[in-house]
Each structure stands twice: as structure tokens, then as C-alpha cells.
TIRO-2110 file (N, C-alpha, C; in Angstrom, 1 decimal):
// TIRO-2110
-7.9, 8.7, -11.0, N, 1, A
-6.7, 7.9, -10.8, CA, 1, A
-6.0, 8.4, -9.5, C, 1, A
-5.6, 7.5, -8.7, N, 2, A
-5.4, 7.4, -7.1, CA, 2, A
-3.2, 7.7, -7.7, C, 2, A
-3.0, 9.4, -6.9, N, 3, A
-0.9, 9.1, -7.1, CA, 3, A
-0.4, 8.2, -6.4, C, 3, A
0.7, 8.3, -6.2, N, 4, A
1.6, 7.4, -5.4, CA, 4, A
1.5, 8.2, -4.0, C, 4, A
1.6, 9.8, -4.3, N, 5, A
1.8, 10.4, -3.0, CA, 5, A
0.6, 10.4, -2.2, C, 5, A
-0.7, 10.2, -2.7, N, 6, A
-2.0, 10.0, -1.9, CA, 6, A
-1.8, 8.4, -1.5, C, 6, A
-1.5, 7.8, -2.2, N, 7, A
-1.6, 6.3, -1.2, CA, 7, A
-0.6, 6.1, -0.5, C, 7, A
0.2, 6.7, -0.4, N, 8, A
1.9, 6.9, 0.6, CA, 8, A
0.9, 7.8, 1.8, C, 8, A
0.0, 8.6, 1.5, N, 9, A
0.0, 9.9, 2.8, CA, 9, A
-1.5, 8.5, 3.7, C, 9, A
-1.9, 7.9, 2.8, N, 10, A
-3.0, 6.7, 2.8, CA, 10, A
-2.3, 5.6, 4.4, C, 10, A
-1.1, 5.4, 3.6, N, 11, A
-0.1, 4.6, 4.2, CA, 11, A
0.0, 5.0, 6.0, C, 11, A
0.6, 6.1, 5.8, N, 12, A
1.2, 6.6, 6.8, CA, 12, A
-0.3, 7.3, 8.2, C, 12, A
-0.7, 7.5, 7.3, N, 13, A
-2.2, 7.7, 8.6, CA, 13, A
-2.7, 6.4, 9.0, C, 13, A
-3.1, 5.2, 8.2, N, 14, A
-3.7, 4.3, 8.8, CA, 14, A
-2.5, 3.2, 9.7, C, 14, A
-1.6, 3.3, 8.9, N, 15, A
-0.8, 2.6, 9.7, CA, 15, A
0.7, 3.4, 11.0, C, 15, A
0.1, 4.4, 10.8, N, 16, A
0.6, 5.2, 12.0, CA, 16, A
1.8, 5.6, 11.7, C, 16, A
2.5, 5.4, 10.6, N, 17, A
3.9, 5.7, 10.2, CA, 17, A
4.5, 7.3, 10.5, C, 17, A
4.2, 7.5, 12.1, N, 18, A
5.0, 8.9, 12.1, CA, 18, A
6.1, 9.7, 11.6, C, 18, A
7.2, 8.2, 11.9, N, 19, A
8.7, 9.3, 11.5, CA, 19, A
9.1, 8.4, 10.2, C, 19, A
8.0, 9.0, 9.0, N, 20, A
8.3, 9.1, 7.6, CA, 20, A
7.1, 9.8, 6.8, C, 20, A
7.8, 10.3, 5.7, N, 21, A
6.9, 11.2, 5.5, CA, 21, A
6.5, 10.7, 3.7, C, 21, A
5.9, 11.2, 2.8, N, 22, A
5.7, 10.2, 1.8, CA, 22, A
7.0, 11.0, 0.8, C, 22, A
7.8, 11.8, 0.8, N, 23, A
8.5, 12.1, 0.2, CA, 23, A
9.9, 11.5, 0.6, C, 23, A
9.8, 10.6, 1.4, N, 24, A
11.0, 9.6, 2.3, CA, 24, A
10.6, 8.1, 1.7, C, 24, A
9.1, 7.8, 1.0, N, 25, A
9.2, 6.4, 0.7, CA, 25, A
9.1, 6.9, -0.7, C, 25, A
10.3, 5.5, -1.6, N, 26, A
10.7, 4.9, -3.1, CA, 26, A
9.5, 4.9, -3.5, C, 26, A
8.7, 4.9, -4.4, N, 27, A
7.8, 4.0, -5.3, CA, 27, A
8.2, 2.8, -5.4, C, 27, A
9.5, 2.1, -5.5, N, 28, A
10.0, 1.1, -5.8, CA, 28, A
10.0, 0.2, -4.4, C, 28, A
10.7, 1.3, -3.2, N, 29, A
10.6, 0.4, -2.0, CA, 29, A
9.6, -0.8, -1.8, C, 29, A
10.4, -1.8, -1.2, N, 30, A
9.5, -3.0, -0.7, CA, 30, A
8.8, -2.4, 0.8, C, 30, A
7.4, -3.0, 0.1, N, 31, A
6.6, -2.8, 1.3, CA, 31, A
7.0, -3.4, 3.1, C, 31, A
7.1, -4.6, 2.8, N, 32, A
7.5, -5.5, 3.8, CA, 32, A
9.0, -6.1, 4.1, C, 32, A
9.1, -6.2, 5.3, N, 33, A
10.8, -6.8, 5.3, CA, 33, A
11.7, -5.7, 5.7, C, 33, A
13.2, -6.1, 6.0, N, 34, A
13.7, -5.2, 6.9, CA, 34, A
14.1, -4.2, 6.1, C, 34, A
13.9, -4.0, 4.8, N, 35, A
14.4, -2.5, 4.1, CA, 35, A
13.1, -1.8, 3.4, C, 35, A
13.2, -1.1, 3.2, N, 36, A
12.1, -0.4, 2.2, CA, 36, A
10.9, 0.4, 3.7, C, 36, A
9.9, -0.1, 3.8, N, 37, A
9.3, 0.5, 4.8, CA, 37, A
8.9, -0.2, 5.9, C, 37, A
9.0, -2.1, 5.6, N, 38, A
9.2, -2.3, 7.1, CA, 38, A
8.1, -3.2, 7.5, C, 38, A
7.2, -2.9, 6.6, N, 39, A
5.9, -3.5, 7.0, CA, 39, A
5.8, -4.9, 7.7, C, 39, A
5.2, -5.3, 8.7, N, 40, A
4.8, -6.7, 9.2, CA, 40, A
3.3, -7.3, 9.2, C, 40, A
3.2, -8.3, 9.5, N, 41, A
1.9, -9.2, 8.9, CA, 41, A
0.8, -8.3, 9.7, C, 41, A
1.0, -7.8, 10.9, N, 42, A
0.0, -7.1, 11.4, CA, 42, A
-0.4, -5.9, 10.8, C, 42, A
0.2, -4.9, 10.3, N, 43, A
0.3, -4.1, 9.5, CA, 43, A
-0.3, -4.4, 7.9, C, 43, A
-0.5, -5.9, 7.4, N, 44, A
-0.8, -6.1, 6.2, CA, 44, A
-2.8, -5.7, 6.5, C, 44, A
-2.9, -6.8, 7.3, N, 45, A
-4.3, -6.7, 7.9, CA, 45, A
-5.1, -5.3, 7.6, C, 45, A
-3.9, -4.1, 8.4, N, 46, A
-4.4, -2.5, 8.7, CA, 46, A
-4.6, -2.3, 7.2, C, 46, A
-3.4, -2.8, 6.2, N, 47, A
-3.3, -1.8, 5.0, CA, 47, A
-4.6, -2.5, 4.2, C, 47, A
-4.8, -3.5, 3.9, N, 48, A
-6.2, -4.0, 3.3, CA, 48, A
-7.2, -3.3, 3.6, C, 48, A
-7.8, -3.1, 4.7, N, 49, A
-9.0, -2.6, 5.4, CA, 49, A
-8.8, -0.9, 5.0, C, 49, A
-7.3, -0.6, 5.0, N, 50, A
-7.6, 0.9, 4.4, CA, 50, A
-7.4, 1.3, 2.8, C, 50, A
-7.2, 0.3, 2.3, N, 51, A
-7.2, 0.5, 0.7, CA, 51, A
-8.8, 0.2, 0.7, C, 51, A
-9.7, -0.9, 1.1, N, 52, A
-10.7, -1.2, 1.1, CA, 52, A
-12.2, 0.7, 1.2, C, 52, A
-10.9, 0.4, 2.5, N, 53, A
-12.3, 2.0, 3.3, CA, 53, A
-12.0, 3.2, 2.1, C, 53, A
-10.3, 3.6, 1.8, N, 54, A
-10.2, 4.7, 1.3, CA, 54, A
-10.7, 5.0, -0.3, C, 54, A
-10.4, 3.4, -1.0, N, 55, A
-10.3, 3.6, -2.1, CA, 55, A
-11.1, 2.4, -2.7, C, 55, A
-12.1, 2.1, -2.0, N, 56, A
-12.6, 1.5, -2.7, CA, 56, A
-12.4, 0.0, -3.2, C, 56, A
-11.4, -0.7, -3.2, N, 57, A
-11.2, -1.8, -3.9, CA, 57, A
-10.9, -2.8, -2.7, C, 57, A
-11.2, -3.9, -3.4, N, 58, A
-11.2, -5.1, -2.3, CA, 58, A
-10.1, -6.4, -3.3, C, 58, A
-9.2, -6.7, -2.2, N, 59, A
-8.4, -7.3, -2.6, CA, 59, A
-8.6, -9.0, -1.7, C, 59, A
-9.2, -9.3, -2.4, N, 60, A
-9.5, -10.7, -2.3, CA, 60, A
-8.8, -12.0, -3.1, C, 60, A
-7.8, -11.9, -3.9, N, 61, A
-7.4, -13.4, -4.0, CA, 61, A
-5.5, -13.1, -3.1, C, 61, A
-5.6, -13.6, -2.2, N, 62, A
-4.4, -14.1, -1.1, CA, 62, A
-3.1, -14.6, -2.1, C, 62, A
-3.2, -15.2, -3.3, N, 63, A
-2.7, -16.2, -3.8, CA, 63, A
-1.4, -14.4, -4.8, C, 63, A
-2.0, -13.6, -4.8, N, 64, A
-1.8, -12.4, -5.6, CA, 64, A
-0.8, -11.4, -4.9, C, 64, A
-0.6, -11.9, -3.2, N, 65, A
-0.7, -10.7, -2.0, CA, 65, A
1.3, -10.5, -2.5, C, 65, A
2.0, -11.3, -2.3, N, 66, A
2.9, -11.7, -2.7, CA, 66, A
3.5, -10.2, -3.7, C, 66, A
2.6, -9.8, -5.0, N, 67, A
3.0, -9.4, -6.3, CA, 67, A
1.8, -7.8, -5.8, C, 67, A
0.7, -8.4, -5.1, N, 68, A
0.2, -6.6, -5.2, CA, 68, A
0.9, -5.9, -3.9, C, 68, A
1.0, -6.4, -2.6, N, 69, A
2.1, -5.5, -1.8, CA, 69, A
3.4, -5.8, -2.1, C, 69, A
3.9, -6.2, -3.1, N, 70, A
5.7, -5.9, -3.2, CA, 70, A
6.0, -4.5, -3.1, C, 70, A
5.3, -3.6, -3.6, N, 71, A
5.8, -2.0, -3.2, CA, 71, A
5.2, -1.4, -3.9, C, 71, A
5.2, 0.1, -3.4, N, 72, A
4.1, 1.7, -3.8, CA, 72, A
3.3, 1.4, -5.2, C, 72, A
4.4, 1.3, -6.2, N, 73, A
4.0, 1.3, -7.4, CA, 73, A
3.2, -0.2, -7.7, C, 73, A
3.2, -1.5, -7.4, N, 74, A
2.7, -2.3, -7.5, CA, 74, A
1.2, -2.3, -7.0, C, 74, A
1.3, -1.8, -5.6, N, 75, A
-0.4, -1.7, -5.2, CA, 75, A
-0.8, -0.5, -5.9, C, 75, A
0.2, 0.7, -6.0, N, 76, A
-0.7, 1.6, -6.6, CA, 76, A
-1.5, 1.0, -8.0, C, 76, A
-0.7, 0.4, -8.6, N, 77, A
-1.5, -0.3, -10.2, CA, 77, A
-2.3, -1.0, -10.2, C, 77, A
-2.6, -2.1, -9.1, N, 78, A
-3.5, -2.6, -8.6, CA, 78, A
-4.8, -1.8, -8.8, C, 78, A
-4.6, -0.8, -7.5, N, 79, A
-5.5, 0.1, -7.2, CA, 79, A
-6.1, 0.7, -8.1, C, 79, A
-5.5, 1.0, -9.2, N, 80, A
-6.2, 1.7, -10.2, CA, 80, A
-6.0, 0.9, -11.1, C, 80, A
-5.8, 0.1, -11.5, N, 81, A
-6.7, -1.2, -12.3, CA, 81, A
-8.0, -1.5, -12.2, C, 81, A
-8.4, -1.7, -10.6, N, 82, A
-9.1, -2.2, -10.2, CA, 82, A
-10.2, -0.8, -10.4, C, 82, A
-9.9, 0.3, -10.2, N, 83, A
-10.4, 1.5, -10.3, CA, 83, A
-11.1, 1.6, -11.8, C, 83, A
-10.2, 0.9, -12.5, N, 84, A
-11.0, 1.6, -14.2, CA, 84, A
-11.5, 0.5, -14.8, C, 84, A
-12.0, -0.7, -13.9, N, 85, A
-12.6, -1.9, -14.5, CA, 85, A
-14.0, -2.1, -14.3, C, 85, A
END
């Protein structure tokens, strides 16, 4: 089972997040948009490809993207959904 603080430290290496550390991001925070951590469409691209490399799971229905990157805790459940299926 993948924590919040391994896919936050996940976060912050592939998408280069220097000045934040995973003890500075919510679980709850929104991924994208001007609050929470900020994320933009180019950055969605990065985070796919590293949930894909790190952990395994491939997120393929687009129609979902919406409700699995809303924030930490949403992808993390994903991820380990997808993990114990």
C-alpha cells in the first residue's frame, strides 16, 4: 500500500517541486489551480508518466481525470485501488 507521503515525495521529484516539501502539501489540497499545489496541464502529462513508471498503474480513462487528480488523497486511492485489483 503506496502513503500519501511516498506519492507527495513521488510528486515533488518528478515534477521538480523544489520549494515544497511533502510535509507543506494537505492530503486534501487540490492538485491543480491557483491554490493547493498549483499544478498545470503540462505538469499533468509529467504526473501520469510518473505514477505509470513509479507505481505501476496506468490511468487510462481521461473521462475519470477530473475526480482522480482532484487531490493527494484522491489519486492516492486510485493508486491503491488499482494496486489491490
Amino acid at each position: 500500500m503506496i502513503t500519501s507521503d511516498t506519492l507527495k515525495n513521488v510528486l515533488i521529484k518528478y515534477l521538480n517541486l523544489e520549494d515544497i516539501t511533502a510535509d507543506e502539501i494537505d492530503d486534501k489540497d487540490p492538485l491543480f489551480g491557483d491554490e493547493g499545489i498549483g499544478l498545470d496541464s503540462v505538469d499533468s502529462i509529467e504526473l501520469v508518466l510518473a505514477i505509470e513508471k513509479e507505481f505501476g498503474v496506468k490511468i487510462n480513462d481521461s473521462k475519470q481525470y477530473d475526480v482522480i487528480f482532484a487531490s493527494i488523497e484522491n489519486l492516492l486511492k486510485y493508486i491503491n485501488d488499482s494496486n489491490n485489483s
